[in-house]
C-alpha positions as CSV (number, residue, x, y, z in Angstrom):
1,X,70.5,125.1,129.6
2,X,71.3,123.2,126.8
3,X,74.9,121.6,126.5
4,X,77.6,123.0,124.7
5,X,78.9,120.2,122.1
6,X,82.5,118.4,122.1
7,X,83.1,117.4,118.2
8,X,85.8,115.2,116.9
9,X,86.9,115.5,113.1
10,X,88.9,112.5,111.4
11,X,89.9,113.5,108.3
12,X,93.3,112.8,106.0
13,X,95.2,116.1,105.0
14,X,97.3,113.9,102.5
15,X,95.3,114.7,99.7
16,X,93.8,117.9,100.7
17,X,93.7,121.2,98.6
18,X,93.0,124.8,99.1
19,X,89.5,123.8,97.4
20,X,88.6,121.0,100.3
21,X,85.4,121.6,101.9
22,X,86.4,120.7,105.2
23,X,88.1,124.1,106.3
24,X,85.2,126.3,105.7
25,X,82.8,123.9,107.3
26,X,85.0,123.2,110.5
27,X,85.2,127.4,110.8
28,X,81.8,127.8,110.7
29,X,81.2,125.1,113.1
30,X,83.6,126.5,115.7
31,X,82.5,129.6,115.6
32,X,78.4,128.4,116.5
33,X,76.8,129.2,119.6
34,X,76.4,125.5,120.6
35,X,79.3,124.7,120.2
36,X,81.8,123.7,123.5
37,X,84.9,123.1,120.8
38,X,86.0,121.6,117.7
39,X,89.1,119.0,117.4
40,X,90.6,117.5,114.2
41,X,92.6,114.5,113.1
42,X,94.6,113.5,110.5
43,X,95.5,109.9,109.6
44,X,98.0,111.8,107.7
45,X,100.1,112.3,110.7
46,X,102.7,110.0,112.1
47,X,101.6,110.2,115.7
48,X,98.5,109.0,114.8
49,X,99.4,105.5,113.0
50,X,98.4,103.7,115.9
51,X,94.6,105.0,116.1
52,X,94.0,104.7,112.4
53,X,96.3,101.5,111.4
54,X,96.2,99.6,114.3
55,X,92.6,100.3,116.0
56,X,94.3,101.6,119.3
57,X,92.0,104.1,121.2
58,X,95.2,105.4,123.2
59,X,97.1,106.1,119.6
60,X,94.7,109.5,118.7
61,X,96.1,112.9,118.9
62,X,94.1,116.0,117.5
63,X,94.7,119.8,117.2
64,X,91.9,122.5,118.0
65,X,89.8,124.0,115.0
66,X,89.7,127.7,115.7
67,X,88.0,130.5,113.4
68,X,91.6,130.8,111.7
69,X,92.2,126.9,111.1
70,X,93.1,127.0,107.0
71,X,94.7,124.6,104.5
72,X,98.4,124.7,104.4
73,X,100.6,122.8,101.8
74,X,102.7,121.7,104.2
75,X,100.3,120.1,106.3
76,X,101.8,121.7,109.2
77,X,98.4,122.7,110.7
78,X,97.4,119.2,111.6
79,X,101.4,118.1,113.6
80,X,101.3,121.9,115.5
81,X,100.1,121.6,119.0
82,X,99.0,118.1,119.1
83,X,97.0,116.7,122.1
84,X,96.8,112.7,123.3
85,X,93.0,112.6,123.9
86,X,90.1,110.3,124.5
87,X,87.6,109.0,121.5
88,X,84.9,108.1,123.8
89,X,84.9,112.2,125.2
90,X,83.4,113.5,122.0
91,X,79.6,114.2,121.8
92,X,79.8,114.1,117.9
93,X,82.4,112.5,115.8
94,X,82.2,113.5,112.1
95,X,83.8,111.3,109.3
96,X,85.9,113.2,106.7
97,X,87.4,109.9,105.5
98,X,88.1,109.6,101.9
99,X,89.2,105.9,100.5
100,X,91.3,104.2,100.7
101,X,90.1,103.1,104.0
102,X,89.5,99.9,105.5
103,X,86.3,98.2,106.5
104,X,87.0,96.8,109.9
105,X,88.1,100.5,110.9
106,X,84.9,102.1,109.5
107,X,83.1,99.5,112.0
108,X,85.8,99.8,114.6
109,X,84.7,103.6,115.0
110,X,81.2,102.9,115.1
111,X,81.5,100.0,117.9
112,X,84.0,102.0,120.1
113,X,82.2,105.6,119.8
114,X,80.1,107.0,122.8
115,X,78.5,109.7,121.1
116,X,76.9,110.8,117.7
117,X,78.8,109.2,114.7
118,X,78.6,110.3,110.9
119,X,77.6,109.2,108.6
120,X,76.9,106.6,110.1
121,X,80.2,103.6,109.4
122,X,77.8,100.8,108.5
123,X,75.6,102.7,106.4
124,X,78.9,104.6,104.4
125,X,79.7,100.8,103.6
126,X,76.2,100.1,102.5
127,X,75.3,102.8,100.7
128,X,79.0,103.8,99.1
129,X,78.9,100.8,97.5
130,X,77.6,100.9,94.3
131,X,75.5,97.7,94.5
132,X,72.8,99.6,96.8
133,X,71.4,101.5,93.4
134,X,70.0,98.1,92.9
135,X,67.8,98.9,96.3
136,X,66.6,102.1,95.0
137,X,66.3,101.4,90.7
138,X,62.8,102.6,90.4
139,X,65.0,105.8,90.1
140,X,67.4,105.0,87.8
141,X,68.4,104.0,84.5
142,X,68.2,100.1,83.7
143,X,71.3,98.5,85.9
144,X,72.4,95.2,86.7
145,X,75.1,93.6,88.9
146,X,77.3,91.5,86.9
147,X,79.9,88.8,87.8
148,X,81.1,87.8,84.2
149,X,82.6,88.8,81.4
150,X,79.6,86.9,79.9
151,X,77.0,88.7,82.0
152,X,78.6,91.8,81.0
153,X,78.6,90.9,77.1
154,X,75.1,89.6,77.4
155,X,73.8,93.0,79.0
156,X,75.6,95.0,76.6
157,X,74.1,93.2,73.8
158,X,70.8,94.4,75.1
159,X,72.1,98.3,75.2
160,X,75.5,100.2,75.0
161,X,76.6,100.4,79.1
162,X,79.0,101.5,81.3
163,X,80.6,99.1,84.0
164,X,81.3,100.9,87.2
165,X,83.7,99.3,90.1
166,X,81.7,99.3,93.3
167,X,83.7,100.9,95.4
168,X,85.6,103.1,93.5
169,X,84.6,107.3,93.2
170,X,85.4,110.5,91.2
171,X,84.9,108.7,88.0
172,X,88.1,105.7,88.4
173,X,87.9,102.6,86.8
174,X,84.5,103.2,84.7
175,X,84.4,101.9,81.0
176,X,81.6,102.5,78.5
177,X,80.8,99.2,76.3
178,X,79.4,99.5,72.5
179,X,79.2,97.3,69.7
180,X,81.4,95.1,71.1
181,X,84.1,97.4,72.4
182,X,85.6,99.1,75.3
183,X,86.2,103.0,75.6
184,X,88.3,103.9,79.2
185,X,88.3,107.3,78.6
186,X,91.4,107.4,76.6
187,X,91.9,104.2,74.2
188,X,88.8,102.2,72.3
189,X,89.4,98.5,72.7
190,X,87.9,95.0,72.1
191,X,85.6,94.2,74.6
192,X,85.9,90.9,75.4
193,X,90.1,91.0,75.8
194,X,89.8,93.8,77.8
195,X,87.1,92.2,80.0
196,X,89.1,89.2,80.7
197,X,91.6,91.2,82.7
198,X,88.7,92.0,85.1
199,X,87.5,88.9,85.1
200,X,89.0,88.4,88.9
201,X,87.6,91.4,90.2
202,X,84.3,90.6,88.6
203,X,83.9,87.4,90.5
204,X,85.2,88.5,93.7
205,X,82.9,91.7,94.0
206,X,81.0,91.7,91.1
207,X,80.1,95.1,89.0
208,X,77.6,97.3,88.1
209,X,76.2,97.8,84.4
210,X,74.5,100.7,84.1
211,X,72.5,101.8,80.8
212,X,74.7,104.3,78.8
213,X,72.5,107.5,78.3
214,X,73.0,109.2,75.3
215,X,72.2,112.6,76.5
216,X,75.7,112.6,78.8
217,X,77.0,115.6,77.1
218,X,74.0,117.5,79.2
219,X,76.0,116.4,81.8
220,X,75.9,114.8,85.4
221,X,74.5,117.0,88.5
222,X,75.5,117.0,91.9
223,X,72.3,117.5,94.6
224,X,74.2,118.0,98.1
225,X,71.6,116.9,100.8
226,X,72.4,117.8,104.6
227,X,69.7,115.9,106.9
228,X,67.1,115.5,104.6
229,X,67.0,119.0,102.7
230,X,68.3,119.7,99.2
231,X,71.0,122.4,99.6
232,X,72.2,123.0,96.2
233,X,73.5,121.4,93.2
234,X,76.4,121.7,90.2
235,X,76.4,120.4,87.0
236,X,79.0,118.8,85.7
237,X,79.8,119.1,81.7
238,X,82.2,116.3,80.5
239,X,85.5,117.8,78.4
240,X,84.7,118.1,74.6
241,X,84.8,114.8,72.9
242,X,84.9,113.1,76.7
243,X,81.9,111.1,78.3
244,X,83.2,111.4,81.5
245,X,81.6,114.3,83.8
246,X,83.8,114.2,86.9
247,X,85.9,117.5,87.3
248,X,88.9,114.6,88.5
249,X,88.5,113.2,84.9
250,X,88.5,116.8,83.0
251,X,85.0,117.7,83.5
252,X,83.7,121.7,84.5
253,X,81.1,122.4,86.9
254,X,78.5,125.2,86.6
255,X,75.9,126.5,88.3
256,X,72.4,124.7,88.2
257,X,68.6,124.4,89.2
258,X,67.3,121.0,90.4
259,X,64.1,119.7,88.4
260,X,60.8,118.6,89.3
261,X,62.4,115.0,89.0
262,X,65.4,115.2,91.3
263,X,63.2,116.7,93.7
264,X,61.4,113.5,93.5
265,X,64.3,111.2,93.3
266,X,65.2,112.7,96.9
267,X,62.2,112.9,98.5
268,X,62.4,108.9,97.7
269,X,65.7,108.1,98.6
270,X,66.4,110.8,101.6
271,X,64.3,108.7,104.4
272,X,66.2,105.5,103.2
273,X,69.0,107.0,103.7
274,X,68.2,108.8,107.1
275,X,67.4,105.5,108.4
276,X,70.9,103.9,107.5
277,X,72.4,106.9,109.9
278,X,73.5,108.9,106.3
279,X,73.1,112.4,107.3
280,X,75.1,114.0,104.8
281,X,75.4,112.9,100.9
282,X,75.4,113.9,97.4
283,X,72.9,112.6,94.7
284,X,73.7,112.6,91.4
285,X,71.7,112.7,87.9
286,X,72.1,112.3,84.3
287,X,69.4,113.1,81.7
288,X,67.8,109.9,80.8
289,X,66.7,109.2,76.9
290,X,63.6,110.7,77.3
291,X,64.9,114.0,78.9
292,X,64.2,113.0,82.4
293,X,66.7,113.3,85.7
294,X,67.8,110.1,86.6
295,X,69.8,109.2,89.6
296,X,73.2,107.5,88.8
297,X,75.1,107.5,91.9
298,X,74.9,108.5,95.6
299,X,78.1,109.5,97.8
300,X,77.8,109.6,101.4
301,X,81.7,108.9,102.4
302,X,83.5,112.3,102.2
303,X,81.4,114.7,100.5
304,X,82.8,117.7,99.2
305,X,81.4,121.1,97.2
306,X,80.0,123.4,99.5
307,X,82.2,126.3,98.8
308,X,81.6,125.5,95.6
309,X,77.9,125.5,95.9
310,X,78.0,128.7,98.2
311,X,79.9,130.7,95.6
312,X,77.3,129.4,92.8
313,X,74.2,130.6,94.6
314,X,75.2,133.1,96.9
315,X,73.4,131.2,99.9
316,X,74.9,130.7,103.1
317,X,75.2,126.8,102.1
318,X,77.9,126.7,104.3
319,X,76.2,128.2,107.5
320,X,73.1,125.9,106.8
321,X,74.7,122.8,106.4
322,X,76.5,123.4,109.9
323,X,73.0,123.8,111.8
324,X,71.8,121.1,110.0
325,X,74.6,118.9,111.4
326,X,73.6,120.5,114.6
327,X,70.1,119.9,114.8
328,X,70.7,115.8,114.0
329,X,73.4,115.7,116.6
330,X,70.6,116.9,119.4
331,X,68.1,115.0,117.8
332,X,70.4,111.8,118.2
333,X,71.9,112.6,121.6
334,X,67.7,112.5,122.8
335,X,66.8,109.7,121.8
């Protein structure tokens, strides 16, 4: 008989909403057949400071998911009922993390953990850094990492770009460069002023320059990916006069069908991922000059949308992704 599973989620309530996909997804999970129980954390409660700032394995205190665990304002759902338990007891431990969060701890949780972890800590920081496109630019638009303002100029001379922070996510900190100036979304200014204020974060990190593609107002598309098969996707439209395509940034999502191309593009990068222990993740694509699908970005830290995407398509996205989840949990556990 095959063994009922023990899953741990960590997760931080602080900046949930009524639209987070975590609640839905943690219901459906309970309620599956192979499923022993469910437990959640928050690093959004006090009691558990000493797991999730200071690396203790006796600091971590959970409540039990049950089929009527929902989003509360208040938060109070994650201090009710707590329980002192063990990390190491879990057979699955799923990351629900969204920044900021800390390096060391990402790896911290991967070195201490008995079971199945994901996505995988040390292939979140690999591939949630922006730099990896570069490992995978056959299927994108022309990029570049840059580490001066005069690398930046230079590349811009070539084409009109946007400069993306590596780390950053839901659209923060990118800038668009053309003809010598700077547009952030809300103000146009000179290029090279503005770029020496960046100057320090460009030499400690670096950035990535990305080729500005004039067809943006088609908007950017969202490919949700659950171990290895293309759920659904969502396209983004950017506000009327905006570049930006990121509902945080004033964008509007709609439903969508995913092209010949992006079908492609994750056929190609799906197995690279897999092998970096990134079981979950979102792709997405912009229309390139020519009218092709082009990947711009992949997210594999917290990924959210699948309410979203189940209301778009009326499949059971939700349902699917959890026996996906399933299946690479058993598939891990025997090797």
């Amino acid at each position: 008989m095959t063994k009922a599973l023990k899953f741990l989620v960590l997760t931080d309530h602080s900046g949930h909403s009524e639209h987070n996909s975590i609640y839905p997804l943690i219901r459906e999970l309970v309620k599956h057949p192979q499923i022993h129980s469910v437990d959640i954390a928050s690093r959004g409660v006090f009691e558990n400071d000493k797991f999730f700032k200071n690396k203790k394995l006796d600091g971590l205190h959970v409540v039990a998911v049950d089929t009527d665990f929902q989003y509360q304002e208040s938060g109070v759902q994650f201090s009710q009922a707590l329980k002192k338990v063990d990390y190491k007891s879990y057979d699955a431990v799923w990351l629900r993390l969204p920044r900021p969060v800390e390096d060391d701890f990402l790896l911290w949780l991967e070195d201490e953990v008995d079971g199945v972890i994901f996505n995988r800590p040390r292939g979140i920081l690999e591939t949630s850094n922006k730099s990896f496109l570069l490992e995978i630019q056959k299927v994108c638009p022309p990029i570049k990492k840059v580490h001066t303002v005069e690398e930046v100029l230079s590349f811009a001379l070539q084409m009109d770009i946007v400069l993306k922070p590596l780390k950053e996510y839901g659209g923060r900190g990118l800038i668009k460069i053309s003809d010598g100036m700077v547009d952030d979304g809300k103000e146009i200014h000179n290029a090279k002023a503005y770029l020496v204020q960046l100057e320090p974060a460009l030499r400690r990190d670096g950035y990535l320059a990305m080729k500005f593609l004039k067809n943006v107002s088609k908007g950017d598309k969202r490919i949700l990916v659950v171990n290895g098969e293309l759920l659904a996707a969502s396209l983004r439209l950017p506000a009327e006069g905006s570049w930006l395509c990121n509902v945080a940034q004033g964008g509007t999502s709609v439903a969508t069908e995913v092209t010949n191309e992006e079908r492609e593009i994750i056929e190609f990068i799906s197995p690279i991922l897999t092998e970096k222990g990134i079981v979950m993740f979102g792709a997405d694509t912009l229309t390139d000059d020519d009218g092709k699908r082009v990947l711009s970005e992949v997210n594999t830290l917290s990924i959210g949308g699948f309410p979203h995407a189940e209301a778009q398509t009326g499949k059971p996205i939700i349902s699917i992704t959890i026996q996906k989840i399933i299946d690479y949990v058993r598939t891990r556990i025997d090797e």
